[in-house]
C-alpha positions in Angstrom: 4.6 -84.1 4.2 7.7 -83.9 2.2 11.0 -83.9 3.7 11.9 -80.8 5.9 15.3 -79.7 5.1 17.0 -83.0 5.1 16.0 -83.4 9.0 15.3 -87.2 9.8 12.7 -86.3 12.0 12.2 -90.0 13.3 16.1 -90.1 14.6 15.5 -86.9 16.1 12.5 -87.9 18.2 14.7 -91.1 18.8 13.6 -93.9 16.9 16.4 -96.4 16.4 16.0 -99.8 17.3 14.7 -101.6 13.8 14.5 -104.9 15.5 12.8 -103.6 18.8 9.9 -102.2 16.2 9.4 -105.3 14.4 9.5 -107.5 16.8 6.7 -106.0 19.2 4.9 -105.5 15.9 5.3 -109.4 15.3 4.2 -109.9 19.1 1.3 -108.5 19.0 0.1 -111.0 15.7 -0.5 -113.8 17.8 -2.3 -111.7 20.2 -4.7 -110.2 17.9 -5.3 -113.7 16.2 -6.8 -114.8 19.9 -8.4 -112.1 20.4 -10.2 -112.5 17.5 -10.7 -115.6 18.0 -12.7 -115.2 21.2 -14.6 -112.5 20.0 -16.5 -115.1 18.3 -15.9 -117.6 20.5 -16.5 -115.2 23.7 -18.0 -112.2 22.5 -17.1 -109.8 24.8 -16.7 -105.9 25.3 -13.1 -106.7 26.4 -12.5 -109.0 23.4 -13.5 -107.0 20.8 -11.7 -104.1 22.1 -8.6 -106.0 23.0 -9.1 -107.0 19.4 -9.1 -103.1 18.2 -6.1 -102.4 20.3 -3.8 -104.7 19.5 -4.4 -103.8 15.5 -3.6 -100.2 16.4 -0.3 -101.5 17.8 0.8 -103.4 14.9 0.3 -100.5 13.1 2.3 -98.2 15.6 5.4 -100.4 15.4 5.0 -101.3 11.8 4.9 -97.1 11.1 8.0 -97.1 14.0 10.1 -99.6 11.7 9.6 -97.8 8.2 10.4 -94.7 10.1 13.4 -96.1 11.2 14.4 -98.1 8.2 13.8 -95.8 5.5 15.5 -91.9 5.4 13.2 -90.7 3.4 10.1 -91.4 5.1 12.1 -90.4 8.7 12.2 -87.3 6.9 8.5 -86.8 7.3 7.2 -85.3 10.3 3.4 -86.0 9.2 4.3 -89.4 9.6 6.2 -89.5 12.9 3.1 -87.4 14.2 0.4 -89.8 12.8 2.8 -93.0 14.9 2.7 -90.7 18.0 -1.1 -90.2 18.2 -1.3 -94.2 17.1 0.7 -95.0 20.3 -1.8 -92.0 22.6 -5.1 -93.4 20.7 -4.3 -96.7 21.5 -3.9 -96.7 25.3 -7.4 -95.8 25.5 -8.9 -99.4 24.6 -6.3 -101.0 27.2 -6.8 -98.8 29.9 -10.8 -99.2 29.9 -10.6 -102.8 29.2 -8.9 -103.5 32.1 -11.2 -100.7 34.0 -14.3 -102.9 32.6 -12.6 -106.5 33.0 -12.1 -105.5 36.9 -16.3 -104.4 37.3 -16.9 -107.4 35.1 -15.0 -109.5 37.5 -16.6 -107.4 40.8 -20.1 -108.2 39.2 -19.4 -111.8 39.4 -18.5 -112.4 43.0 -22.3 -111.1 43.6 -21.8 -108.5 46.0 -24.0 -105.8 47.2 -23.5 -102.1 45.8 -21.0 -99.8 47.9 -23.1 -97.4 49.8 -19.9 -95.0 49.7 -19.8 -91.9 46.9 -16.6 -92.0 46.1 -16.7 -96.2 44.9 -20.0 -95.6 43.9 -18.6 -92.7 41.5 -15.2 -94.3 40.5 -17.4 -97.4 38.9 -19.5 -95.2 36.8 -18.5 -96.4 33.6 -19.9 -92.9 31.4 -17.8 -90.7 33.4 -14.6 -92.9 32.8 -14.9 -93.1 29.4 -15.8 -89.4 29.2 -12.5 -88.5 30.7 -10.8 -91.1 28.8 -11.9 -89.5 25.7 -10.8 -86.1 26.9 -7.3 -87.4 27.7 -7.1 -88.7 24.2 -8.0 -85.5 22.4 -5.8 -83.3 24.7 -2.9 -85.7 23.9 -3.8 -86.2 19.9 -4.3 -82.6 19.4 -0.9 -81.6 21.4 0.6 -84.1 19.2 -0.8 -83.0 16.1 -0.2 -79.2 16.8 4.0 -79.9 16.5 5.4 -77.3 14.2 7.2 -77.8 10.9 10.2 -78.0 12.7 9.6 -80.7 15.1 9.6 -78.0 18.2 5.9 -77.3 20.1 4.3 -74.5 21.5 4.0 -73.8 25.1 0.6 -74.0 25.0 0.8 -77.8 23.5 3.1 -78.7 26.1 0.6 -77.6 28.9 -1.8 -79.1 26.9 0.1 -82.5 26.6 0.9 -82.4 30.3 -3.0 -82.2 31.4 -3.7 -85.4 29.3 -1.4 -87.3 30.5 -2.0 -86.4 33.9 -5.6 -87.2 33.8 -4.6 -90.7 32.3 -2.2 -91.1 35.3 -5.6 -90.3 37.5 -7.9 -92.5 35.6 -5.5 -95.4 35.7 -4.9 -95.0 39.5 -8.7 -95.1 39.4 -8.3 -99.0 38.0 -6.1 -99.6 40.5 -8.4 -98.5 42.6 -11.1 -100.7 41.5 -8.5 -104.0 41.9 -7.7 -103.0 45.3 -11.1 -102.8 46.6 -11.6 -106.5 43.9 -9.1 -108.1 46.0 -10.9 -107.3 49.7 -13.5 -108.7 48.0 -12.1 -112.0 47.0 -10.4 -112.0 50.0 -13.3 -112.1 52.0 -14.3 -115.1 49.5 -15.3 -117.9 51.7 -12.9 -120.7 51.3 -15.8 -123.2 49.6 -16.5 -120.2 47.3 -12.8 -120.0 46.4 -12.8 -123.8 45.5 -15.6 -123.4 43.2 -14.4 -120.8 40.8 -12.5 -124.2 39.2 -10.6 -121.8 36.3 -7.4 -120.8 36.6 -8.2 -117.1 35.4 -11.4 -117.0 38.1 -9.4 -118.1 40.8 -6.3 -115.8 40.5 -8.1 -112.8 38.9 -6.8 -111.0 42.3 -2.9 -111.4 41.2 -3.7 -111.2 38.1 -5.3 -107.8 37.6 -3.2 -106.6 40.7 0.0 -107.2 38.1 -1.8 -105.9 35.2 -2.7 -102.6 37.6 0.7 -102.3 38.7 2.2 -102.4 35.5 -0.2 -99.8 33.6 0.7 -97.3 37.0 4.3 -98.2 35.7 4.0 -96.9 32.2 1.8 -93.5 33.3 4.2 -92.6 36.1 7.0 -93.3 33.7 4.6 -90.7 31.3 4.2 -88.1 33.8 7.6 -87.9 35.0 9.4 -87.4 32.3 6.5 -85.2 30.2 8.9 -82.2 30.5 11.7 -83.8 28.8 10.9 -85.4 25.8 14.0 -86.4 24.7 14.1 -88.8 28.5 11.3 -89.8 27.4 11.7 -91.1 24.2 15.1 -92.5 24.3 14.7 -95.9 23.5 16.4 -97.9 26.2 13.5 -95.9 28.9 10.6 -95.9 26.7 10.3 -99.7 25.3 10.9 -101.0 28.9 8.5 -98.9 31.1 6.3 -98.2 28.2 5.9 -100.5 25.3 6.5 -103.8 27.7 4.0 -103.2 30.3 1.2 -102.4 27.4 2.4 -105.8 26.0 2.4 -107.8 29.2 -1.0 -106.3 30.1 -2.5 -107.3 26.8 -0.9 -111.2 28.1 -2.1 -111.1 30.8 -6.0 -110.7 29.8 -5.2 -114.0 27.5 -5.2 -116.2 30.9 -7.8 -118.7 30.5 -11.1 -118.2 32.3 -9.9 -114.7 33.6 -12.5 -112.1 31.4 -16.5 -113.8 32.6 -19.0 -114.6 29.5 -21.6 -112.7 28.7 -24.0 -114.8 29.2 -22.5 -114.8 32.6 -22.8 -111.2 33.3 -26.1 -110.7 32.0 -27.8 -113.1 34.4 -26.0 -111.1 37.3 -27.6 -108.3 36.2 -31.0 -106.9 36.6 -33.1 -107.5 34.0 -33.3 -103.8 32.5 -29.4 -103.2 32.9 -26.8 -103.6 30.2 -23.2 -104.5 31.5 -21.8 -101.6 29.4 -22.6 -98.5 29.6 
């Protein structure tokens, strides 16, 4: 889209920080280089969507930083809207990887299958990534429905608001799933503690408790503050409680021995069963 009038649409959303922009962009190179790498190392569901994530962030702050940088392109709202559904689009692949690294992990310790409805429905992986999809359109299309003059409908507002709520409920839904992870391993016998000998398999219980913790932290900062965007986007707020905890979560499922092989899942699981779907 051509400039609007002289209105640098990127400042008025609030895109300032150059540096901040490149160097998450930069960050998230040497995550996507091991990722990769243990995609074919360790092909895995989470690996090869980590792998997917992690180049849709690049190319989120990369858009951020020309948008920033350069007037003329600022000056295009087509541009600011195509970052924006980048940074909604991308939250999917995070959010279900650490929803599937938790069942992977669940799957492992060898437990019997909760007899309860509401467990029993929170691990069904179809209906989690249905509503995960739903989130995403309701928050691309609210995104991509921003008028010429940067201001949005009512309607895409309410519309905006409903996404993000139901990614608020499907990540309290993975924390869910670590909470009832971490009775498990509690109840881990201390000779079946001492065999899980990598570092990842024995503190997967802290570990995806932090990773849980800190994706509630960027959806309650979301929902909070989905009234008032310009809260919202300002960027001493947003880069802390939003574009850090995506970051750190993305570390944290680098930890060595933390996502199971699988190889490892398969011979858990019945012979007619696929991990995945």
């Amino acid at each position: 889209m051509a400039s609007n009038n002289g209105i640098n649409f990127a400042k008025a959303f609030g895109y300032h920080s150059l540096g901040a922009a490149i160097i998450f962009a930069l960050l998230y190179f040497p995550l996507l280089a091991y990722f990769i790498f243990q995609s074919f190392a360790r092909p895995t569901y989470v690996h090869f969507v980590m792998v997917v994530f992690c180049l849709i962030r690049i190319a989120a702050f990369s858009l951020r930083a020309v948008l920033v940088s350069i007037e003329s392109e600022g000056q295009k709202l087509s541009l600011l809207i195509a970052d924006q559904i980048l940074f909604g689009v991308g939250f999917f692949g995070l959010l279900y990887s650490a929803y599937t690294l938790v069942l992977d992990i669940e799957i492992m310790l060898n437990r019997p299958e909760s007899e309860n409805p509401i467990i029993r429905l929170a691990k069904n992986r179809r209906l989690f990534r249905l509503a995960l999809l739903i989130a995403v359109i309701l928050v691309v299309s609210s995104t991509s429905s921003t008028n010429s003059d940067g201001t949005v409908s009512n309607s895409s507002k309410t519309q905006h608001a409903v996404g993000v709520a139901i990614f608020l409920v499907l990540t309290a839904v993975q924390a869910f799933q670590t909470l009832i992870l971490a009775k498990m391993e509690i109840a881990l016998s201390r000779q079946e503690r001492r065999a899980n000998e990598r570092f990842g398999s024995r503190h997967a219980m802290s570990i995806l408790l932090l990773a849980s913790t800190l994706l509630l932290v960027r959806e309650i900062f979301s929902i909070i503050t989905v009234n008032d965007a310009a809260k919202q986007n300002t960027e001493h707020f947003w880069y802390p409680f939003f574009a850090v905890p995506e970051i750190l979560v993305a570390l944290l499922f680098t930890t060595p021995g933390l996502v199971p092989r699988r190889e490892e899942l398969q011979q858990r699981y019945p012979q007619n069963a696929q991990p995945h779907v």
